[in-house]
N, C-alpha and C positions, 0 to 999 in steps of 0.2 A: 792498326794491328791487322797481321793478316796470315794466311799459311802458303806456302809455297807446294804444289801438289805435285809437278813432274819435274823431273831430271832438269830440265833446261829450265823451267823456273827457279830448282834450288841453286842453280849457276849464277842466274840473276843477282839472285838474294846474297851470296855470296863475294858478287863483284861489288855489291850497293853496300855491303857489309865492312869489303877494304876500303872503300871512301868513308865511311864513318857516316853513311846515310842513316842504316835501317842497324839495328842490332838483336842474335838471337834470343828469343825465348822459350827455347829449348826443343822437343818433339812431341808430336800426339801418333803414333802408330808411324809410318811412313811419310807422315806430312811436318815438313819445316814451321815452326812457330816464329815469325819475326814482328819488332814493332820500329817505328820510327823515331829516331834519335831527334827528339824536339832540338836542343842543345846546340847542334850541326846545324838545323834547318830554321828560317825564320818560323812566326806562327802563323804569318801570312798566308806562305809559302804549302804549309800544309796543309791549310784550311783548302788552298786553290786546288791540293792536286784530290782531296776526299769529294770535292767538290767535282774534279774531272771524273773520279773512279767512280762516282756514285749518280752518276747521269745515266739516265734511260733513252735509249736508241728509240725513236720510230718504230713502230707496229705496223704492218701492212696494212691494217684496219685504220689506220691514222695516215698514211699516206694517201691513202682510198678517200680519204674523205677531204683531206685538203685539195683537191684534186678536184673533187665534187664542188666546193664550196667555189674555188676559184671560175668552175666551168660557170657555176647557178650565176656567182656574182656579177662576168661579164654578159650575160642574158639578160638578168635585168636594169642591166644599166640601160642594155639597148633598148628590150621594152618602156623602160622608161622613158627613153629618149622619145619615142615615137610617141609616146600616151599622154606626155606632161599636160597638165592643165587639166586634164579630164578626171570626171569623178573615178574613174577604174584604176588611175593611175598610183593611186593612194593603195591599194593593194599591194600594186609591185614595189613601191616603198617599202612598205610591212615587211615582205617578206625582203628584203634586201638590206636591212636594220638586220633583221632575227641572223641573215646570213654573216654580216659584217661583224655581229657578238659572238659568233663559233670564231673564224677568222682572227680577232683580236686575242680571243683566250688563249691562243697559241704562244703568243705574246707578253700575256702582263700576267697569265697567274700562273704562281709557283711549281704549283701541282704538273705544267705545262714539259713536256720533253723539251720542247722549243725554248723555254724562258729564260734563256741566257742572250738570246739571240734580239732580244726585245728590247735591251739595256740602250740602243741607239735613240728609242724616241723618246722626243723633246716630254716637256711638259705639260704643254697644250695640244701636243699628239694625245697624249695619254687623256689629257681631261676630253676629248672631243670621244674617243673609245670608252669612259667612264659614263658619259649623255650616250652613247649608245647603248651599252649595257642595261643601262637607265632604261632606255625608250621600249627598248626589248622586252624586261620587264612589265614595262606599261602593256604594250600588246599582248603579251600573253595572259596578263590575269586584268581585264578589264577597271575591276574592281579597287587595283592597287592605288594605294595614296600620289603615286608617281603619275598618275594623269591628274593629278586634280592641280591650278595654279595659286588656288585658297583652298581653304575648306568648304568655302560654296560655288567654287568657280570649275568645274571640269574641262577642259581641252584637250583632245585625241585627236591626232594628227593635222593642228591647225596651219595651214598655209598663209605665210604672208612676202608676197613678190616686191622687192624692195631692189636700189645699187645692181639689178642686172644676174641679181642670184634670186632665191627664196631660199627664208626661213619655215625652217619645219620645226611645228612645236608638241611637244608631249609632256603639260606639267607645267615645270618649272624648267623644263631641257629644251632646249633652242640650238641648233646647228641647222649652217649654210648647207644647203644642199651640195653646190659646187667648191666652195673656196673649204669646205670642212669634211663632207662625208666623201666628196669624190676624191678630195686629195688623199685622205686616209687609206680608202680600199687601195690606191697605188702605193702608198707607201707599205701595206700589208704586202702588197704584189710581191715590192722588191725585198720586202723583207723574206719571205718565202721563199726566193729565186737564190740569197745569200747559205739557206740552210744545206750543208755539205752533203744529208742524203737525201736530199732532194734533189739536185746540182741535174739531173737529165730534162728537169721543168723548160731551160732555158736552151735546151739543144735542137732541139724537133722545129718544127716548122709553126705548129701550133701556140709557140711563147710570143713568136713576132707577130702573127697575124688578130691574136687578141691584143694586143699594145695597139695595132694599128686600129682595130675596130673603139677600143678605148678610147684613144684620142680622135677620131672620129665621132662617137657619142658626144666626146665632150664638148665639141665644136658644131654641136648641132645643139646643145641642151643652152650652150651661148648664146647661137643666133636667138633663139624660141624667148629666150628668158629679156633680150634687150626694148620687148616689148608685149610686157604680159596681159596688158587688157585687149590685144588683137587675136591671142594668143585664147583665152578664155571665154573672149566670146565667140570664135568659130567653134569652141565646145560646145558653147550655152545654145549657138543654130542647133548645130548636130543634133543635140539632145530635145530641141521643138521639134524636131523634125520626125521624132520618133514613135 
């Protein structure tokens, strides 16, 4: 149900009136009263289009920020890329989890302007964003039961270099570095790039040149990973050396 307020929307309501869409409910001052003729319409049908009328656009304050999040993201991948194996490197992880659970929220919850737009990933997309939520969690409130692997067992932020990737652990949450968290931030990417007011992301010159440094990261975090005890102990000198 809804009211029709100028001239050329009572026209509307009037032409949707001769199809036997919408039918009136009489007038409040100069505003048309109409509701939708279930009857005519599937319930499907209607549910989809309250569902379209009832979406919230993007905030400037929310474009500003995806925008942020994407710029921080490809930074630390690259820090990343440069630091792996080193104790400091474990920072830029932290923060690139915390940033990868703003990124996803766009995505799977409700409350999201975005979350229609999210219905594309898989399963185990989602469960890989559900262990980061998770891990996020963990880093912000030390204390939380989501580090602990028992009740007597804690692990924050355990590394173990395995198959040419590493697992990173918080808890009871386990994701591949590469085959899980890297593919996900792309897939945020290109999800991001799909959203219609967003559409100027992919025009500029700045959309291709981070793809390019992306997949450069990620062809450097390959080589480094295909042998990680060479890899750990030029950290372990560094760090004698200091």
């Amino acid at each position: 149900m809804g009211f029709a307020e100028s001239r050329s929307e009572g026209g509307s309501i009037k032409d949707l009136k001769a199809k036997g869409i919408v039918k009136a409910q009489g007038k409040i001052g100069r505003r048309i009263r109409w509701k939708l003729v279930e009857s005519e319409i599937l319930k499907e049908d209607i549910d989809k289009m309250r569902e379209l009328v009832s979406s919230i656009p993007l905030t400037s304050t929310e474009e500003a920020l995806i925008i942020q999040l994407l710029s921080d993201a490809r930074d630390l991948w690259i820090l990343l890329t440069k630091d792996i194996g080193s104790k400091g490197s474990t920072y830029f992880l932290e923060h690139l989890f915390l940033n990868l659970r703003q990124m996803g929220y766009f995505f799977t919850e409700k409350s999201s302007p975005l979350f229609t737009y999210g219905k594309s990933l898989s399963d185990a997309e989602l469960d890989v964003i559900t262990k980061i939520t998770n891990i996020r969690h963990a880093i912000g409130h030390r204390e939380s039961e989501k580090n602990y692997l028992t009740p007597m067992l804690k692990i924050v932020g355990g590394w173990n270099f395995k198959d040419g990737d590493v697992e990173i652990q918080y808890g009871q949450n386990r994701l591949y570095l590469l085959g899980e968290v890297f593919a996900i931030h792309r897939k945020l990417r290109k999800l991001f790039s799909s959203v219609t007011e967003l559409g100027f992301l992919t025009r500029g010159y700045g959309w291709k040149s981070d793809e390019e440094k992306l997949d450069k990261a990620e062809n450097m975090l390959k080589d480094k990973l295909k042998d990680p005890v060479a890899l750990l102990k030029e950290h372990e000198l560094l760090y004698d050396n200091i």
